[in-house]
C-alpha positions, 0 to 999 in steps of 0.5 A: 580866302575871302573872295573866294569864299564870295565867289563860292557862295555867288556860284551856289546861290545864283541856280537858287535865284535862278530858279526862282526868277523863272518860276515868278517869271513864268507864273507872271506870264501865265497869270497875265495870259501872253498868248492874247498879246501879238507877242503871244500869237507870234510865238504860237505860230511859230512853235504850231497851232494853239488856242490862245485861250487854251491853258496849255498854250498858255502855259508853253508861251509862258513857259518859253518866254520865262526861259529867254527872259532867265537866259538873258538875266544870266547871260547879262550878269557875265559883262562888265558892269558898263556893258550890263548898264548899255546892253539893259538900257538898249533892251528896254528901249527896244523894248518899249520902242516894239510896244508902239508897234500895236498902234499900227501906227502910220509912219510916212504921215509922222515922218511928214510933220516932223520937220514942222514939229522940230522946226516950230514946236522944239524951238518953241518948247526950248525957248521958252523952257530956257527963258523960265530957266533962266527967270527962275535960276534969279528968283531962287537965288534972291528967294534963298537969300531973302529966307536966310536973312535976318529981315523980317519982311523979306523972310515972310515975303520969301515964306508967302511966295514959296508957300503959294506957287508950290501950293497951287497946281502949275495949270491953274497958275497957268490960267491965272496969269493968262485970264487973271492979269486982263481983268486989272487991265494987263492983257499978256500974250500967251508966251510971257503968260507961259513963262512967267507960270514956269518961272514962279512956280519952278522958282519956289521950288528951286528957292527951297533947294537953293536954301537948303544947299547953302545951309548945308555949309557949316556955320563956321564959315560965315563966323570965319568970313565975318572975322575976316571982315567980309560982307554978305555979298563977297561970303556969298561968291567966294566961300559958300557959294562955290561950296553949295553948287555941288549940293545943289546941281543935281535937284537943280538939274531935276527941276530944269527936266521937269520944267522942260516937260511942264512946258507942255502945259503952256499948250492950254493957252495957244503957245506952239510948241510940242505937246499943242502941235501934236494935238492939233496935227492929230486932231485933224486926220484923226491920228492922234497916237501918231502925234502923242507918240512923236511928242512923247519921243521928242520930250524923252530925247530932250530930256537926255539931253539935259541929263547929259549935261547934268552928268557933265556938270555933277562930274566937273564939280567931283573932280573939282573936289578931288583936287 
């Protein structure tokens, strides 16, 4: 009787809904005049000759793209839930591929310097990015412990660190390291110059993480481990550790995105890597959007990767604790 009562009421609900979603639907294109747009002209030529300025016109082109937009809403809501999330996925990234077409954008010259771009400036962009990683994973580790201790010094040092990094704008640490660390009589090339910015300023953030995912595990485990005579360390690997990986995986693997694409940032001070590729590529025959457009692609495919591989590690640690 419930469900079918849900049923019901989805059944008389939705033409409402649907109503309204294409009367937004049709006044948003409307308001926003779509005819001027190439979609808009497209569709003029297909369905006859009309002004683009005209109101009518304007309001047929609406008027029709209101409709495939409700169709497809109601069309969609009838697959599976998996198939609803793959069919939207794949519309808007068709969608959002298609907007690239107004460049007028020259693909022979992108398909040119690609190889070089993947070649030199991915593997740059990856290096570099793991590198950070990898320095910042420890400064995080030893940042949280040092806030949970009972050391005065090492919780004030720990305070200063995250305070300042996360205070700063990752540029200016960026400049500060390259142009900073001469002026003492250090001189670093720009890569360690890079890495060191990434690693200290994602460490602080990642420290604050790190803390809050092992104060998240309740007092009584430590009291237990102390009562069974364990140290600090072996408390640590053993019992809160393994409890707070699975709080702290998904912010965690948030940050490890976000570096990735801050990497670009590197590109002020000469690094080769993607986003300094394609602006000098461009700059020097003029197309520009064709780089900045291939960079944007590359650091989206990059980033699905690491998406990827969080969903695999947040999924090992649910069946983990279903166990």
């Amino acid at each position: 009787m419930h469900i079918d009562t849900v049923v019901g009421d989805r059944l008389v609900h939705k033409p409402k809904f649907l109503a309204a979603l294409f009367a937004a639907a049709f006044a948003l294109f409307f308001a926003i005049n779509v005819s001027d747009t190439s979609l808009g002209i497209s569709l003029a030529s297909l369905i006859g000759n009309m002004v683009a300025g005209d109101a009518y016109g304007r309001g047929i082109i609406a008027l029709i793209l209101a409709a495939i937009f409700v169709a497809d809403i109601a069309i969609i809501g009838f697959l599976p839930l998996r198939a609803q999330l793959i069919v939207v996925w794949l519309q808007l990234a068709v969608l959002f591929l298609a907007f690239f077409l107004v460049f007028h954008l020259s693909f022979p010259f992108i398909l040119s310097k690609l190889r070089f771009m993947i070649v030199q400036g991915v593997v740059t962009t990856l290096y570099v990015s793991a590198i950070a990683i990898s320095i910042s994973f420890m400064l995080a580790i030893a940042g949280a412990i040092a806030k949970l201790s009972n050391n005065g010094f090492a919780i004030a040092i720990a305070n200063f660190y995250t305070s300042l990094f996360r205070g700063l704008p990752l540029l200016m640490q960026v400049y500060l390291i390259y142009l900073g660390l001469p002026q003492l009589g250090y001189v670093v090339d720009a890569i360690p110059a890079g890495v060191a910015a990434l690693s200290l300023c994602y460490g602080a953030y990642m420290t604050e993480i790190f803390r809050a995912g092992i104060e998240s595990i309740p007092k009584g485990q430590w009291e237990a481990s102390r009562a069974l005579g364990f140290k600090f360390g072996l408390t640590m690997r053993r019992i809160i550790l393994p409890q707070a990986i699975p709080v702290i995986v998904p912010p965690t693997g948030n940050q490890f995105i976000a570096m990735l694409k801050d990497s670009s940032l590197v590109s002020v001070i000469g690094v080769w890597e993607v986003m300094f590729l394609a602006r000098t590529m461009g700059t020097k025959t003029f197309q520009h959007m064709e780089m900045l457009i291939t960079a944007a692609m590359i650091y989206w495919i990059l980033s699905m990767g690491l998406e990827a591989v969080q969903s695999r590690i947040e999924a090992y640690y649910r069946r983990r604790g279903a166990r």
